[in-house]
Every structure is written in C-alpha cells, then in structure tokens.
N, CA, C and O atoms as a GROMACS GRO file, in nm:
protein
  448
    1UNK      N    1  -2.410 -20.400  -3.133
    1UNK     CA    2  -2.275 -20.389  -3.182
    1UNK      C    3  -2.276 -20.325  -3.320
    1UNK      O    4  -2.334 -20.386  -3.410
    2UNK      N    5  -2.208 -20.189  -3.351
    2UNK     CA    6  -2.231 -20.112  -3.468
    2UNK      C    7  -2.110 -20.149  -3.524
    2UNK      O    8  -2.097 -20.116  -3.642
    3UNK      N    9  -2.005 -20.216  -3.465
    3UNK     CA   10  -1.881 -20.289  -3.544
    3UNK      C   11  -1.942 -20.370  -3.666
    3UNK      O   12  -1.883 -20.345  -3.772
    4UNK      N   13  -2.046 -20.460  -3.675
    4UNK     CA   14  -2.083 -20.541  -3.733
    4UNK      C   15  -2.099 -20.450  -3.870
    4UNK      O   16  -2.022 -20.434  -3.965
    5UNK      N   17  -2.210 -20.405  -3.847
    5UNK     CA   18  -2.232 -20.298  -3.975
    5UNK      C   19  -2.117 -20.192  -4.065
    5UNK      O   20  -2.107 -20.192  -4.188
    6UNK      N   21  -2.029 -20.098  -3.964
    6UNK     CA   22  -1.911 -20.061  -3.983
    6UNK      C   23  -1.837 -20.177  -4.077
    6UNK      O   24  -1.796 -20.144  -4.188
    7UNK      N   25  -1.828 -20.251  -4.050
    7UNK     CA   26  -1.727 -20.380  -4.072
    7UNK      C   27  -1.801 -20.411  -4.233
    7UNK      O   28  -1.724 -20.412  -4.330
    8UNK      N   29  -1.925 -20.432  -4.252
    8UNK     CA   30  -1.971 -20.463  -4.386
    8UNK      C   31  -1.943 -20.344  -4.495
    8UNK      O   32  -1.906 -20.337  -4.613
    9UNK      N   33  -1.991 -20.229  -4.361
    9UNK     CA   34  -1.993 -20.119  -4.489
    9UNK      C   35  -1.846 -20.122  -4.572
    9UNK      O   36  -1.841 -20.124  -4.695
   10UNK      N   37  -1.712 -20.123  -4.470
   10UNK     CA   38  -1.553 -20.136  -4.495
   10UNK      C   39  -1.559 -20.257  -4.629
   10UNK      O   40  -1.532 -20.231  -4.747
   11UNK      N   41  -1.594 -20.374  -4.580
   11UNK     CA   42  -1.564 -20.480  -4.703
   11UNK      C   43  -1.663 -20.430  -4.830
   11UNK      O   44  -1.608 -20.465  -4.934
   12UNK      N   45  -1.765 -20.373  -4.853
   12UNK     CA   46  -1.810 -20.317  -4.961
   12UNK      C   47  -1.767 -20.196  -5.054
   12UNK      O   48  -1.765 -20.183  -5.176
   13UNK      N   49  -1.726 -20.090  -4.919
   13UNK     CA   50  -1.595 -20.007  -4.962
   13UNK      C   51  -1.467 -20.052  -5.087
   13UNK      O   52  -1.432 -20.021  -5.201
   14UNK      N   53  -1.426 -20.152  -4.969
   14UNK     CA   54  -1.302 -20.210  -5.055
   14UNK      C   55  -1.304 -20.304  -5.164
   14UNK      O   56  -1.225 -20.311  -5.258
   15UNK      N   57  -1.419 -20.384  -5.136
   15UNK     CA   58  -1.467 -20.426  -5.288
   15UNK      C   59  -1.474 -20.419  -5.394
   15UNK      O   60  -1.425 -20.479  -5.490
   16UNK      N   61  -1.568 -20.305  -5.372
   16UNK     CA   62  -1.555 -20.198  -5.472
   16UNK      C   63  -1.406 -20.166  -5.566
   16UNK      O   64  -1.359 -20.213  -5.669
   17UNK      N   65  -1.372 -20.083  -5.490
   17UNK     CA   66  -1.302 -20.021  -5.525
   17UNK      C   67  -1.155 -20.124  -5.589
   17UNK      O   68  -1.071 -20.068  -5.659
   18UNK      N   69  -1.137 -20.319  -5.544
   18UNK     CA   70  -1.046 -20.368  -5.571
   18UNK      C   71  -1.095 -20.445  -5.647
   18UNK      O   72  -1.060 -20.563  -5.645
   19UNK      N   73  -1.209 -20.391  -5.748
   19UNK     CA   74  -1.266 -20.416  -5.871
   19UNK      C   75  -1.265 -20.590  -5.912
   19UNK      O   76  -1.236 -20.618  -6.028
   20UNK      N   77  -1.286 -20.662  -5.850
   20UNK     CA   78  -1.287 -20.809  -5.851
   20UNK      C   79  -1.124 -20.864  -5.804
   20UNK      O   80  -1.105 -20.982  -5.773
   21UNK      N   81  -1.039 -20.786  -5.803
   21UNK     CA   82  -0.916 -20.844  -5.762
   21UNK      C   83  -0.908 -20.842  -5.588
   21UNK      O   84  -0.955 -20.763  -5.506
   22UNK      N   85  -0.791 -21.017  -5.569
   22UNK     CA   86  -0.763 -21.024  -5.421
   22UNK      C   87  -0.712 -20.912  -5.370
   22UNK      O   88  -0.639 -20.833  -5.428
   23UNK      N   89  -0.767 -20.904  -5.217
   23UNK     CA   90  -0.764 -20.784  -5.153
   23UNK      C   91  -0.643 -20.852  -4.999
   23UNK      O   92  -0.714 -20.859  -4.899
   24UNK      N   93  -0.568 -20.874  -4.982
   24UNK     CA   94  -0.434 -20.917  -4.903
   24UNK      C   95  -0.437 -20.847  -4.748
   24UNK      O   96  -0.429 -20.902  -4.638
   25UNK      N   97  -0.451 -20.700  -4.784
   25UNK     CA   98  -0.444 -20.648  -4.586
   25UNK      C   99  -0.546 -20.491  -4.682
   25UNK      O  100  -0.547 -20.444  -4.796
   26UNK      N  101  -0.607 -20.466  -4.565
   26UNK     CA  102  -0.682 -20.373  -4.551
   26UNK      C  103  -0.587 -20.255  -4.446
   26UNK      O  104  -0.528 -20.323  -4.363
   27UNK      N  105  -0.559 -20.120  -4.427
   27UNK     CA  106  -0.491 -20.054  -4.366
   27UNK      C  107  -0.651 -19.927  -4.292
   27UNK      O  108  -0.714 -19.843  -4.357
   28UNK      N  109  -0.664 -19.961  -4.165
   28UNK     CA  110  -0.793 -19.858  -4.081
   28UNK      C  111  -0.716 -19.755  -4.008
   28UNK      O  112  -0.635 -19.798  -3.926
   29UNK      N  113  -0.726 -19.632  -4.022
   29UNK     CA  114  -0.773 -19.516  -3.918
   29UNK      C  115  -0.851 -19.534  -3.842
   29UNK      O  116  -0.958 -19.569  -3.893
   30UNK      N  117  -0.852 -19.523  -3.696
   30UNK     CA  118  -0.954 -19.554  -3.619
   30UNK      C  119  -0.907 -19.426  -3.538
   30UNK      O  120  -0.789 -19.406  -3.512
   31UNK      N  121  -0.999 -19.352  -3.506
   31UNK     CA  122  -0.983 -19.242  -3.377
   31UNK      C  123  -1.030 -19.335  -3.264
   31UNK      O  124  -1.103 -19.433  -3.277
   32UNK      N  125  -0.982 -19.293  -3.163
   32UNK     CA  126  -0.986 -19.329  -3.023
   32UNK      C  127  -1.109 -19.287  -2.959
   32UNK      O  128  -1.169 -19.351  -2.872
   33UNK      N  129  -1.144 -19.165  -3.012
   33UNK     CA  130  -1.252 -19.132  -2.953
   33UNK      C  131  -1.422 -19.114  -3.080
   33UNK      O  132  -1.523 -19.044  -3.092
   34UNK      N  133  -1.366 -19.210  -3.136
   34UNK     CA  134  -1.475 -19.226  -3.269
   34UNK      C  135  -1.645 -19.305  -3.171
   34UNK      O  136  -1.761 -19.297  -3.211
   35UNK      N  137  -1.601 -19.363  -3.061
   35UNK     CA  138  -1.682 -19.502  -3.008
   35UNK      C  139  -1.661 -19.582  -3.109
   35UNK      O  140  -1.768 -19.586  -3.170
   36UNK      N  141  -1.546 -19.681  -3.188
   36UNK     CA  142  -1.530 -19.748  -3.234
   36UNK      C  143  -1.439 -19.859  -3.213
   36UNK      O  144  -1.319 -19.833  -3.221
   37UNK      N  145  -1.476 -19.990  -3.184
   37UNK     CA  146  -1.434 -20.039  -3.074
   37UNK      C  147  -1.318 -20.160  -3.149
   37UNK      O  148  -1.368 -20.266  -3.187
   38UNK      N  149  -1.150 -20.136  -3.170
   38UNK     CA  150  -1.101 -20.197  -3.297
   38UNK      C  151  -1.146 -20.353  -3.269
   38UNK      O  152  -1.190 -20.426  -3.358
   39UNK      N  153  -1.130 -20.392  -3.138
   39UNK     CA  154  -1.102 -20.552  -3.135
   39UNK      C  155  -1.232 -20.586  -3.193
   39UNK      O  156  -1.223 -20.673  -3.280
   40UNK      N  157  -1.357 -20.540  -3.168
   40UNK     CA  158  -1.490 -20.580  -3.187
   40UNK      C  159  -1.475 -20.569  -3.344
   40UNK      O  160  -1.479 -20.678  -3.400
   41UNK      N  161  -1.461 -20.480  -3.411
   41UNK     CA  162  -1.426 -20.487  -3.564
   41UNK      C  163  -1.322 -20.548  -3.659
   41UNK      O  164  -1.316 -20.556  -3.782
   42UNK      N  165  -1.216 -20.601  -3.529
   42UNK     CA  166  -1.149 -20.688  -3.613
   42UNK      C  167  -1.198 -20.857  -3.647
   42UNK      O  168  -1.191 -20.937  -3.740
   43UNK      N  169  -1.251 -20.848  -3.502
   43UNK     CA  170  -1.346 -20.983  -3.501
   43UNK      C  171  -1.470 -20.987  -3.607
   43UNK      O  172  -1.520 -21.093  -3.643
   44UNK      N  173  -1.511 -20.858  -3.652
   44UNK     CA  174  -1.672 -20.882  -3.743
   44UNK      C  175  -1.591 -20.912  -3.873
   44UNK      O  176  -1.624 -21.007  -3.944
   45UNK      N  177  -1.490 -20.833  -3.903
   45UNK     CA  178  -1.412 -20.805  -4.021
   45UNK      C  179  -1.395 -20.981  -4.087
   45UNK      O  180  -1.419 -21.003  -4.206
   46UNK      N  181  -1.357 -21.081  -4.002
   46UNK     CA  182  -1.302 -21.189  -4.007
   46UNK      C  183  -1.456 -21.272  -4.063
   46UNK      O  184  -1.446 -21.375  -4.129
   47UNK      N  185  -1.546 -21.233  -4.040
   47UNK     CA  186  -1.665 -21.236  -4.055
   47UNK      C  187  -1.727 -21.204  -4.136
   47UNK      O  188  -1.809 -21.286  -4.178
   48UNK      N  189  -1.720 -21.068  -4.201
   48UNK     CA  190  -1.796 -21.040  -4.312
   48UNK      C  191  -1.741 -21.038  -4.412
   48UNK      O  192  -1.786 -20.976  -4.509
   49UNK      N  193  -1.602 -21.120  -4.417
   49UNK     CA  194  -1.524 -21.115  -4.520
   49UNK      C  195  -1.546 -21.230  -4.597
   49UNK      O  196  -1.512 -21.238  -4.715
   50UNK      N  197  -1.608 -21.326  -4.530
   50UNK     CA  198  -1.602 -21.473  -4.565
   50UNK      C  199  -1.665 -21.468  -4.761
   50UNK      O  200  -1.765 -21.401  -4.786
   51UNK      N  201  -1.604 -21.533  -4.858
   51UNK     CA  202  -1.747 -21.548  -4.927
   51UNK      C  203  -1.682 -21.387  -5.049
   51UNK      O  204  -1.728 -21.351  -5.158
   52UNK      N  205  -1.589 -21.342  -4.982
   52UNK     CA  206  -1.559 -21.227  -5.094
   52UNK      C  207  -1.446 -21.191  -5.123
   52UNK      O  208  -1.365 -21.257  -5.058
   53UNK      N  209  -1.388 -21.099  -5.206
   53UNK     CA  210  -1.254 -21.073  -5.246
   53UNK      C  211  -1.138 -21.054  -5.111
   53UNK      O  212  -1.019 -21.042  -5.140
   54UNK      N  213  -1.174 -21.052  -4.997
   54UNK     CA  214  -1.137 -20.983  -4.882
   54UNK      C  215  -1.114 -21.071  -4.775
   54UNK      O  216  -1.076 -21.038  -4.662
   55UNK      N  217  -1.143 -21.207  -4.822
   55UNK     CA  218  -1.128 -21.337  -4.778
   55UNK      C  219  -1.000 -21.395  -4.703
   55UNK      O  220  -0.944 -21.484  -4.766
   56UNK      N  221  -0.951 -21.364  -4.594
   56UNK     CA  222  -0.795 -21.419  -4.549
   56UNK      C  223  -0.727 -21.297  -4.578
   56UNK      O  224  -0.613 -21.322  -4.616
   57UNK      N  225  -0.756 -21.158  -4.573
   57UNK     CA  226  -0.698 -21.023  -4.607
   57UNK      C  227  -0.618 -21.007  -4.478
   57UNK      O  228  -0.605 -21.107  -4.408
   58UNK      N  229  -0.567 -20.902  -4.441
   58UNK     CA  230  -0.506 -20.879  -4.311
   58UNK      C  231  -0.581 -20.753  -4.281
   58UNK      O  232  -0.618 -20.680  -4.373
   59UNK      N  233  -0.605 -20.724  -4.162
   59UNK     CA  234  -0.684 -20.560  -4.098
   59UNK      C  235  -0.564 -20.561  -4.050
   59UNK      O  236  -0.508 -20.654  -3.993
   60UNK      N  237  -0.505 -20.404  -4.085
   60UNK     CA  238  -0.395 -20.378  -4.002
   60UNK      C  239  -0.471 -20.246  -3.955
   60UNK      O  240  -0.522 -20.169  -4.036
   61UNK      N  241  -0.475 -20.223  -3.799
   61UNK     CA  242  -0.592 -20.109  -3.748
   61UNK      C  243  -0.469 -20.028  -3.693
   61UNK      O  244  -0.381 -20.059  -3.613
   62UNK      N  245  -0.496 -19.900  -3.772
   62UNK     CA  246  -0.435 -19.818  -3.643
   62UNK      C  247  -0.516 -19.730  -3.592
   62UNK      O  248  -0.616 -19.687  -3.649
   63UNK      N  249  -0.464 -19.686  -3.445
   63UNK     CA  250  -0.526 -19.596  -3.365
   63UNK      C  251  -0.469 -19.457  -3.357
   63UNK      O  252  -0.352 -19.437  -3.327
   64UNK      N  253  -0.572 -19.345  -3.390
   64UNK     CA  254  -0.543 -19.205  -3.359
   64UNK      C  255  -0.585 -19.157  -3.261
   64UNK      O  256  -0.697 -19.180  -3.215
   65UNK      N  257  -0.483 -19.065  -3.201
   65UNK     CA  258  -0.499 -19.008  -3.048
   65UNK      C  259  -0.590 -18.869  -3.068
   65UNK      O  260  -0.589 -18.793  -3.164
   66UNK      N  261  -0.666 -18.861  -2.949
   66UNK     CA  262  -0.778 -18.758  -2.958
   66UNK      C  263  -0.651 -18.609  -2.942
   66UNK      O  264  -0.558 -18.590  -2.864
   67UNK      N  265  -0.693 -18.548  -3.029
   67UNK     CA  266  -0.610 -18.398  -3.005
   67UNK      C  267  -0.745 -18.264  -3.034
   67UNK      O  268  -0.833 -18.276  -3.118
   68UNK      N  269  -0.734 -18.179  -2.969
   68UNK     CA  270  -0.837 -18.051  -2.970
   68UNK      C  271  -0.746 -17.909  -2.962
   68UNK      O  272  -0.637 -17.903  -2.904
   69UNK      N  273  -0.788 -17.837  -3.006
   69UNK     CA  274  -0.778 -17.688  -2.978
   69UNK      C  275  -0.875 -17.630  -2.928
   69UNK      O  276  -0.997 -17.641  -2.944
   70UNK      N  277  -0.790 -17.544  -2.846
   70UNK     CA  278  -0.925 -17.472  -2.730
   70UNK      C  279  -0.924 -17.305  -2.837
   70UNK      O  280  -0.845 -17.246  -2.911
   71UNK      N  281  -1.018 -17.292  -2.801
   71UNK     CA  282  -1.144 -17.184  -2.892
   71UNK      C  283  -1.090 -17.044  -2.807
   71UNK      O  284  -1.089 -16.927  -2.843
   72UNK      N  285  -1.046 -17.112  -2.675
   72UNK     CA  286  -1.022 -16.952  -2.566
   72UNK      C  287  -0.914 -16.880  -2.618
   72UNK      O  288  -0.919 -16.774  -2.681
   73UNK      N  289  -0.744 -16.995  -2.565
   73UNK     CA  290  -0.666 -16.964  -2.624
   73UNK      C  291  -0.576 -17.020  -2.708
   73UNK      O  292  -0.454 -17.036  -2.699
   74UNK      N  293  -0.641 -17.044  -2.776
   74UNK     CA  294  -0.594 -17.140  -2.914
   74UNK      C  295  -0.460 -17.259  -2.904
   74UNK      O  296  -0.380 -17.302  -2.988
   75UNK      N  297  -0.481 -17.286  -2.762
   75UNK     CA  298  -0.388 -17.418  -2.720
   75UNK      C  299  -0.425 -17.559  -2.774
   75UNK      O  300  -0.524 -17.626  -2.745
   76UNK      N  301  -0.336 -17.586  -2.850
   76UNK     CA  302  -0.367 -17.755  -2.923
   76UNK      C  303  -0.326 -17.877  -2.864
   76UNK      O  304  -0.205 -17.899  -2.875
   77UNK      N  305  -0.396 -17.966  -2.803
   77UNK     CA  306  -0.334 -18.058  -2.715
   77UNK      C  307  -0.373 -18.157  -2.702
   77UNK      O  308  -0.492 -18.162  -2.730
   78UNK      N  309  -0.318 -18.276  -2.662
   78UNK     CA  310  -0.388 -18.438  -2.668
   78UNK      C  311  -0.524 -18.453  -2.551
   78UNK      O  312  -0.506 -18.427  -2.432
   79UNK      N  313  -0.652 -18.497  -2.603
   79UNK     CA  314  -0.743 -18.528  -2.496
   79UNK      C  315  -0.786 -18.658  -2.514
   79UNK      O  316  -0.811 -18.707  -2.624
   80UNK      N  317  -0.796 -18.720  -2.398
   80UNK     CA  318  -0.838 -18.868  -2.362
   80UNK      C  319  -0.978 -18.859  -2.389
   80UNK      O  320  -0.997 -18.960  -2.457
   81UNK      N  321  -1.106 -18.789  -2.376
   81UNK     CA  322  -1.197 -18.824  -2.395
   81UNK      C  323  -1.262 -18.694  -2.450
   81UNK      O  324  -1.205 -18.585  -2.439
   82UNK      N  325  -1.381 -18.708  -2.508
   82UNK     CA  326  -1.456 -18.550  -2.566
   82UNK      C  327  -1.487 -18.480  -2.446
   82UNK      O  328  -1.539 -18.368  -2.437
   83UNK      N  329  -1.452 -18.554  -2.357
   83UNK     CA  330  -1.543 -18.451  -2.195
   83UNK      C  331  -1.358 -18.326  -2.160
   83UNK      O  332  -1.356 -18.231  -2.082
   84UNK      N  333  -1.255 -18.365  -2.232
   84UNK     CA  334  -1.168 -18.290  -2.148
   84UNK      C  335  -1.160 -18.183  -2.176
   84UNK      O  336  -1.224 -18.149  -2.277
   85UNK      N  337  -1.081 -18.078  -2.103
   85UNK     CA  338  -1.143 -17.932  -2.080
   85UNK      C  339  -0.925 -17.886  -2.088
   85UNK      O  340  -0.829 -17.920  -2.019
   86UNK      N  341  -0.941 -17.807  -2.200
   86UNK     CA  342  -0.808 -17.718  -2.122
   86UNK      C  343  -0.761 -17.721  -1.988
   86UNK      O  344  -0.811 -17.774  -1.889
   87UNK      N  345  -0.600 -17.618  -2.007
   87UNK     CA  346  -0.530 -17.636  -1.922
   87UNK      C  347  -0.562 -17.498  -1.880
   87UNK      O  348  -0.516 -17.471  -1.770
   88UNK      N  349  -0.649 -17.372  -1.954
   88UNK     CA  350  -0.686 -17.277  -1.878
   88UNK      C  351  -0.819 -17.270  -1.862
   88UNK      O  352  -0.874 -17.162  -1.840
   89UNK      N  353  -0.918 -17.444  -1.875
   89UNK     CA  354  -0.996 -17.433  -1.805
   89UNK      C  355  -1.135 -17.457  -1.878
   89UNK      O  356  -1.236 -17.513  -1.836
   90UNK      N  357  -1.105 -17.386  -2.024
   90UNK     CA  358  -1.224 -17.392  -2.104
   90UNK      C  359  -1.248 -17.527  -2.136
   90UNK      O  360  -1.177 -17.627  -2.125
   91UNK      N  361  -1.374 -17.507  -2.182
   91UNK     CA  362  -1.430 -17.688  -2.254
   91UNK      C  363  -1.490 -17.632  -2.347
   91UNK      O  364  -1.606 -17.668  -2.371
   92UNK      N  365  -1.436 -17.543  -2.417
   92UNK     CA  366  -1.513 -17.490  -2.536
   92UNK      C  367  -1.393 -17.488  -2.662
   92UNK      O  368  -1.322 -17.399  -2.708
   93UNK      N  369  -1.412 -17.654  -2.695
   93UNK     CA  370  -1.269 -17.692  -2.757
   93UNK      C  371  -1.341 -17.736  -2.907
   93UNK      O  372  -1.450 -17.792  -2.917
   94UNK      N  373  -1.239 -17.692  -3.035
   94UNK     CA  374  -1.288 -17.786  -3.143
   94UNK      C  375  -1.203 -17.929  -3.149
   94UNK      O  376  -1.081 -17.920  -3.150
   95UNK      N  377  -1.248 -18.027  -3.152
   95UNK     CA  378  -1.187 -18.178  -3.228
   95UNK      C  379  -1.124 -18.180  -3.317
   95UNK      O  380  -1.176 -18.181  -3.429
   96UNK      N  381  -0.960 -18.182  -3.297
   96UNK     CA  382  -0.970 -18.202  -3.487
   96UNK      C  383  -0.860 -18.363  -3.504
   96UNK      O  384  -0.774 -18.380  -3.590
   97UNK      N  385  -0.884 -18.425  -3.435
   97UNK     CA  386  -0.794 -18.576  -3.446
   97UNK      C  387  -0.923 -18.649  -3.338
   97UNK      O  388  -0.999 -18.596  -3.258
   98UNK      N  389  -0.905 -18.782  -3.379
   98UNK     CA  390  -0.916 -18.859  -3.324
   98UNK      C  391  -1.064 -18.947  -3.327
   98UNK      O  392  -1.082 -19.056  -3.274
   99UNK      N  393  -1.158 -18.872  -3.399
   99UNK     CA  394  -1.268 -18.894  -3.406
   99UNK      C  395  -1.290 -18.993  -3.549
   99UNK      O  396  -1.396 -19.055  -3.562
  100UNK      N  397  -1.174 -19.003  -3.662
  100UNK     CA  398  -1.214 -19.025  -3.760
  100UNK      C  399  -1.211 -19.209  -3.756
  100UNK      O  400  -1.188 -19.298  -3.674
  101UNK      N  401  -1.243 -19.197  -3.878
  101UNK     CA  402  -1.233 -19.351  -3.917
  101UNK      C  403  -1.218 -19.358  -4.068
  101UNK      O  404  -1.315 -19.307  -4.123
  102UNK      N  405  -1.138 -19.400  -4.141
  102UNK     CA  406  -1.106 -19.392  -4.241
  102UNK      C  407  -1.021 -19.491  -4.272
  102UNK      O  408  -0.931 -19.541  -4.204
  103UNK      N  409  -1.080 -19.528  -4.444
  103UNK     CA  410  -1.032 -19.676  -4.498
  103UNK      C  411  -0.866 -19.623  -4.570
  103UNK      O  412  -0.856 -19.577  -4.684
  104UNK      N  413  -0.756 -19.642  -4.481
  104UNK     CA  414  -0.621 -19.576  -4.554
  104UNK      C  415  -0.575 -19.630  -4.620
  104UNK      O  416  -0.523 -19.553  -4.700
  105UNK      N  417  -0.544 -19.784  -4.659
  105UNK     CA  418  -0.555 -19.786  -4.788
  105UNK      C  419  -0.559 -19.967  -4.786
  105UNK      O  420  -0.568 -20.025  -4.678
  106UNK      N  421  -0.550 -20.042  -4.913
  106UNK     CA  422  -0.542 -20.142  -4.932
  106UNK      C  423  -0.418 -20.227  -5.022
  106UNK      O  424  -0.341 -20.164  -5.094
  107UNK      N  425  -0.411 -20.393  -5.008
  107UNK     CA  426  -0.308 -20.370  -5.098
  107UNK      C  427  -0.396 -20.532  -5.158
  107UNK      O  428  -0.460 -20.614  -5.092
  108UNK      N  429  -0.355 -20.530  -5.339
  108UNK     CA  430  -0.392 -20.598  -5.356
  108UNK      C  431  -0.310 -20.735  -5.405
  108UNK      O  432  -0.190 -20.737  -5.376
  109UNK      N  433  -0.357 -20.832  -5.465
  109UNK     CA  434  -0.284 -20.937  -5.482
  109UNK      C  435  -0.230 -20.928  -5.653
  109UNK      O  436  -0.311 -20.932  -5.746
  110UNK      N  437  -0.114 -20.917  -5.668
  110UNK     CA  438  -0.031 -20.918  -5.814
  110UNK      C  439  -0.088 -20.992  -5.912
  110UNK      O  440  -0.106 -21.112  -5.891
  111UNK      N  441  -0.130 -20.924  -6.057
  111UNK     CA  442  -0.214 -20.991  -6.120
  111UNK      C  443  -0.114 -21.118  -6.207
  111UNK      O  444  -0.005 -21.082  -6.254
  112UNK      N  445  -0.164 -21.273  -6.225
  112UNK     CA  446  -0.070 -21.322  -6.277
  112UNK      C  447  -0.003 -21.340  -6.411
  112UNK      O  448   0.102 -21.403  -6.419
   0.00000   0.00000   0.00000
C-alpha cells in the first residue's frame, strides 16, 4: 500500500509549511488515473496524523478526471484509463489531466 507513504509524505508537506500552527482540513488533487487510491489514503491520513499539527484535520479529496489530446488530430477529450485510444483511432495521445496529485491547499486554525 503506497497510500501509507503518500499519506506521510502529505502530513510532512503540510507541516512544514503550517509552521507549528493547527492545521483544520487539508484540500487533495487526486487524478483518477494517478493509481492513487483516495479511500486507502484517507484511511492512512487518519493515521499518520496522530501525534502532529494535523491531528483531527479534515482531508477534503477531490478527484480529477483523466483528459488527453491526441497527437494525430489534436482532439482533447475525457479518458477513463491511460489504455484509451481516440475517436479516430490513435493511441498516440499526450496526458494532460488526471494523473496529478497535488497538496491544494490548507486551512489553518486562527491564532488566539
């Protein structure tokens, strides 16, 4: 399970970056076709949070839909998996959605 690891690297990410202050909801990019599996990472998340600023945070995950342009004739269109092939046929497509994963943003807790 590479959620596990994913999931640490994210709470060290945000750590970081929420410089000792409470960290409330976490906001994920997840592509669809990343192999990144959200439920499995929402479950590690709950997990590797224990013990740090990120403690009782919220994961709010969203999912991006796979989209490609074909290389033949430059048709841009939604694909379910990296195996799909145009509508004139080619499979000689670039990716440009759906693969990512990215920490979009965080929110933190009001200083008192």
């Amino acid at each position: 399970m590479h959620e596990l690891g994913i999931s640490r690297n994210i709470v060290a990410i945000v750590s970081e970056a929420a410089r000792g202050r409470r960290v409330v909801r976490v906001t994920l990019e997840i592509g669809k076709l990343s192999g990144v599996m959200a439920d499995a990472l929402a479950f590690c998340f709950d997990a590797t949070t224990v013990g740090t600023v990120l403690e009782g945070a919220v994961l709010d995950i969203r999912e991006i839909d796979g989209r490609a342009r074909c290389l033949r004739c430059q048709a841009e269109f939604d694909i379910a998996t990296l195996l799909d092939a145009c509508r004139c046929g080619s499979r000689q497509l670039k990716h440009v959605a759906g693969q990512e994963l990215n920490v979009k943003s965080m929110e933190l807790e009001e200083a008192a």
